[in-house]
Structures are given as C-alpha cells and as structure tokens.
C-alpha positions as CSV (number, residue, x, y, z in Angstrom):
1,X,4.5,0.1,-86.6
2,X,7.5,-1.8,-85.4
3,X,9.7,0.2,-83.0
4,X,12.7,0.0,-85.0
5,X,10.4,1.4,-87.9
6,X,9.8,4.5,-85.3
7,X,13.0,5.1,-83.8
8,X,15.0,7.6,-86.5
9,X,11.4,9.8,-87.2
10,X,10.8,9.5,-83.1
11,X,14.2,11.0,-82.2
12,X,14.9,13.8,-85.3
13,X,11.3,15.0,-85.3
14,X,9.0,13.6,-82.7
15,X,11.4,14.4,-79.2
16,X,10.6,10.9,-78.3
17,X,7.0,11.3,-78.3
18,X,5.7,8.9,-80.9
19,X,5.1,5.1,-79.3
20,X,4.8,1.7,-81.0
21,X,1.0,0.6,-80.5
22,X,0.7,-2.4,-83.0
23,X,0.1,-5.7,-81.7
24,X,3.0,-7.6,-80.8
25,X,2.3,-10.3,-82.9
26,X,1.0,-8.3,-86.0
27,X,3.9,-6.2,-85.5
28,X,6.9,-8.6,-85.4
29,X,5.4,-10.9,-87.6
30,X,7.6,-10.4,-90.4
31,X,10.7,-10.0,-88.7
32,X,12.1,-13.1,-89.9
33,X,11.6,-12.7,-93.4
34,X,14.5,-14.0,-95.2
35,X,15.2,-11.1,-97.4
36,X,16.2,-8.9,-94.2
37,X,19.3,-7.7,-94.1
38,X,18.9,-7.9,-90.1
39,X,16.7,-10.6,-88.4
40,X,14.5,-8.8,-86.0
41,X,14.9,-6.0,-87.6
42,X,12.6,-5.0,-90.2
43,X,13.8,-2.3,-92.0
44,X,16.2,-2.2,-95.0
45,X,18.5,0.4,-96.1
46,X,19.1,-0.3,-99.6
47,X,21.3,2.2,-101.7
48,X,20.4,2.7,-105.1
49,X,22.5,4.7,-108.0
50,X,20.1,5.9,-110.6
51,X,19.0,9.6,-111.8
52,X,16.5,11.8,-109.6
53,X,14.4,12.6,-112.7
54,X,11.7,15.2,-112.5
55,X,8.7,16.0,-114.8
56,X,8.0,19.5,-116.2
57,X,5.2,20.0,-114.3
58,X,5.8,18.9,-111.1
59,X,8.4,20.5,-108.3
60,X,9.0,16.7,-106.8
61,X,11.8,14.3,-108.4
62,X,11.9,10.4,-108.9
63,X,14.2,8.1,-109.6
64,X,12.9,4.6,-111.3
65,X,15.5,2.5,-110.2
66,X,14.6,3.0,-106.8
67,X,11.3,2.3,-108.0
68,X,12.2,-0.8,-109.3
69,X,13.9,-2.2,-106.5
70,X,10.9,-1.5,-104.2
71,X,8.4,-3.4,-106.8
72,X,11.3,-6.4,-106.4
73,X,11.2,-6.0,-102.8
74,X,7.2,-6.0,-102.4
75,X,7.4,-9.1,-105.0
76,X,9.3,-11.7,-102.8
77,X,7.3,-10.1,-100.1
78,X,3.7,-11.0,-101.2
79,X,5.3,-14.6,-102.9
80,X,7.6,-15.8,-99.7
81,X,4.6,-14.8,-97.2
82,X,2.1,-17.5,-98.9
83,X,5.1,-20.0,-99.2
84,X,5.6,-20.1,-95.7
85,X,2.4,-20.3,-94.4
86,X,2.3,-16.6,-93.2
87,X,-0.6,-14.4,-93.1
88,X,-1.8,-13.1,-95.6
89,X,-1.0,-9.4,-96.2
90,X,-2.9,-7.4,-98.5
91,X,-1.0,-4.9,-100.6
92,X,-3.5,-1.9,-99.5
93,X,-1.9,-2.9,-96.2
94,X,1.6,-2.1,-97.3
95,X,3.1,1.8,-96.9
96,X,6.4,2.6,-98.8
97,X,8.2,5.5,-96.9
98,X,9.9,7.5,-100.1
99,X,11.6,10.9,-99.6
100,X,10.3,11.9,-103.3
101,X,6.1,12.6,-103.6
102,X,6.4,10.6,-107.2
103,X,7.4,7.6,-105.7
C-alpha cells in the first residue's frame, strides 16, 4: 500500500508498527489520477447521505448510495487508466476498505 493509505490504521491500531512495502513505482503510480481530490495523495474521503439499510438476516448494515458512488469511482478508474497509457490494473487487484461487511 501507499503510506498515506497506512497512516490512520498504523497510528489508531497498529502503534506505528505497520510499514509500506510496495514498490515505489507500483505504489505511487496512480497518484496523479485526475479524480483525486489531493495529487500525491491517493485516498479520497467522500461523504455520502443515504440510509444504512440492513437485511433481516444479517447483523451488518449497508447503504447503496455509498455503493454507488464507489462503482462510479472504480468506473473512471479502470476507463481513465487505458486512456492514458497507464498500466493496466485488473479489478481482482482492487480492495475497497468499507466499514459495513455488505459492502
């Protein structure tokens, strides 16, 4: 991962511990991408309203907006990537951090 990606999870729940061992190169690769809030930083915070919906049989909640907005970003993702010339990413090589076990 990224170090920025690291840094919150490192200092609430790791005591520093966790370290950034991805290849430079693989690692900041997407940094640029246009949709980034930040340059350089590739991580975005992106608030959603919606309802935490949950289903009868399951203790964990979801919210489809949020969902939808994550499909939107993964979109422009996998399309802007080819555009540019960028390697190719697979999506099996994509992980979504979610705080709800639905999404």
């Amino acid at each position: 991962s990224h170090p920025s990606i690291l840094k919150v999870p490192n200092e609430l729940f790791y005591d520093g511990e966790l370290v950034a061992c991805a290849n430079e190169i693989s690692s900041n690769q997407y940094c640029t991408w246009e949709h980034l809030p930040k340059r350089g930083f590739p991580v975005i915070f992106h608030g959603v309203p919606g309802k935490d919906e949950r289903e009868s049989n399951s203790p964990s909640f979801f919210n489809i907006y949020e969902i939808e907005v994550i499909v939107d970003y993964l979109k422009k993702l996998l399309l802007t990537q080819a555009k540019r010339g960028m390697s190719r990413i697979s999506p099996r090589d994509i992980g979504i951090i979610a705080p709800y076990r639905k999404q």
